[in-house]
N, C-alpha and C positions, 0 to 999 in steps of 0.2 A: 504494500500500500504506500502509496505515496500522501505524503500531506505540503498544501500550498499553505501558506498563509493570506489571510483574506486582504489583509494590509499589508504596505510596507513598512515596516517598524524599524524606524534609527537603533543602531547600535550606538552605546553613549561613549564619546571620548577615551579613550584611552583603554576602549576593551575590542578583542572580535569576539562575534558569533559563532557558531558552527551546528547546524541542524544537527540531530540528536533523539532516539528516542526510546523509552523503555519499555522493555513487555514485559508482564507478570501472567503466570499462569500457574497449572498444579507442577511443573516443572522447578520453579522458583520459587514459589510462597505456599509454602507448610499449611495457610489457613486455608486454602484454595483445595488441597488434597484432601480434603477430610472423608471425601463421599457425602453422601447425601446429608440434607438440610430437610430438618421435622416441617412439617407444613405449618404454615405461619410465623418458624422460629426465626431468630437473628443471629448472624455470625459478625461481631462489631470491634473493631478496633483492629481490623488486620492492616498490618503496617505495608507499607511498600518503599523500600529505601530506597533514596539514591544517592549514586556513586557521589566522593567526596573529593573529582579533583576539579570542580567549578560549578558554579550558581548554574540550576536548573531554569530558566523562566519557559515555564509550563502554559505550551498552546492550545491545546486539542486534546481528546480524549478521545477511542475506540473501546467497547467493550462489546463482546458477543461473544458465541457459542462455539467450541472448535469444530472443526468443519461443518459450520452454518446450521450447527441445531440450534437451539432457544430452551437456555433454562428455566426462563422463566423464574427469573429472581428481581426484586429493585433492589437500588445501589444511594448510598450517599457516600462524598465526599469529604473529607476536614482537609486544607491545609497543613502545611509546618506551626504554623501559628496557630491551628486549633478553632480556625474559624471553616464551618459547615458553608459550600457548595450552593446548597441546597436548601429550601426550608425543608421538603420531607423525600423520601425515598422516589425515586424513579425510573418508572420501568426500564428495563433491558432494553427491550424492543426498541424505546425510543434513542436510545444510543446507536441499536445498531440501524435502524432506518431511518429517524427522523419521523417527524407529525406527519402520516397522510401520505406515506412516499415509500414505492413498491423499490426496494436498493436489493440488490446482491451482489453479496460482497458485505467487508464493512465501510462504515460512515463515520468521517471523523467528525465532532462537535465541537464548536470551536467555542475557548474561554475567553469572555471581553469581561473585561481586561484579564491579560493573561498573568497568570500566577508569578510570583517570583520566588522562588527554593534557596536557599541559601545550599551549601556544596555541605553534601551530607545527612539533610534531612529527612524528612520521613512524612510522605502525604498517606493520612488513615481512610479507610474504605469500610465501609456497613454493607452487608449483605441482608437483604430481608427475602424470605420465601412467601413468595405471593398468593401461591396455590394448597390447593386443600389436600396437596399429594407431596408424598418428598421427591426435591430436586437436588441433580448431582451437580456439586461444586465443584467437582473436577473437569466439568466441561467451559465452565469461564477461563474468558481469558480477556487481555484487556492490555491498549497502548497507552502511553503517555507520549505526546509530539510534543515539539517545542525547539529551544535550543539552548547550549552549555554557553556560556558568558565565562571567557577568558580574559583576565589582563594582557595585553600587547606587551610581549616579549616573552611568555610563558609558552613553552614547550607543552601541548596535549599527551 
């Protein structure tokens, strides 16, 4: 998947950019593997680090199902700073399609204004199971777009 950005956004004085972006899935986060999620329960505080050699600022999101199931879970967000996304949980589906729009494939979402991470933080993720049946949490999966903010003169 490729991700544009919808704008062009200044890089500030005395840094570069460099596109940049993280997946999580049951490959990489422990909370992700668990198997299945009781109907209507919460899996909440699952961390998602990142790497600690430059500032994230976080564009876009993708989250959906490996090979284009639907688990049919909602999702919230917090920040490094522990500020929620979100007021309340939301659907999958609209991550991975957008309101009213037949997509295959995933759909990136873009964040206005986009996050800034400091190098080494940790954006937390709430899983809610939506249905009255258990869903497997080892079929989420989910990107992070954006890009790493270097100081000019730092070696990546």
């Amino acid at each position: 998947m490729v991700y544009r950005p919808q704008y062009a956004y200044p890089t500030p004085p005395g840094y570069r950019d460099e596109q940049f972006h993280y997946g999580f899935d049951q490959s990489n986060t422990p909370a992700l593997n668990i198997g299945n999620l009781a109907a209507a329960a919460l899996s909440q505080n699952i961390p998602l680090p990142l790497q600690q050699d430059a500032a994230f600022i976080w564009r876009a999101v993708t989250i959906s199902g490996i090979n284009l199931t639907d688990p049919k879970v909602s999702v919230r967000f917090r920040d490094p700073y522990g500020n929620y996304l979100s007021d309340d949980f939301v659907l999958i589906d609209l991550y991975m399609r957008g309101p009213g729009l037949a997509v295959v494939g995933d759909y990136c979402i873009a964040l206005e204004p986009a996050v800034e991470c400091p190098a080494g933080a940790i954006i937390w993720l709430d899983i809610k199971n939506t249905t009255a049946g258990n869903v497997n949490l080892n079929l989420v999966k989910l990107m992070l777009f954006g890009v790493k903010r270097y100081p000019i003169g730092r070696v990546a």
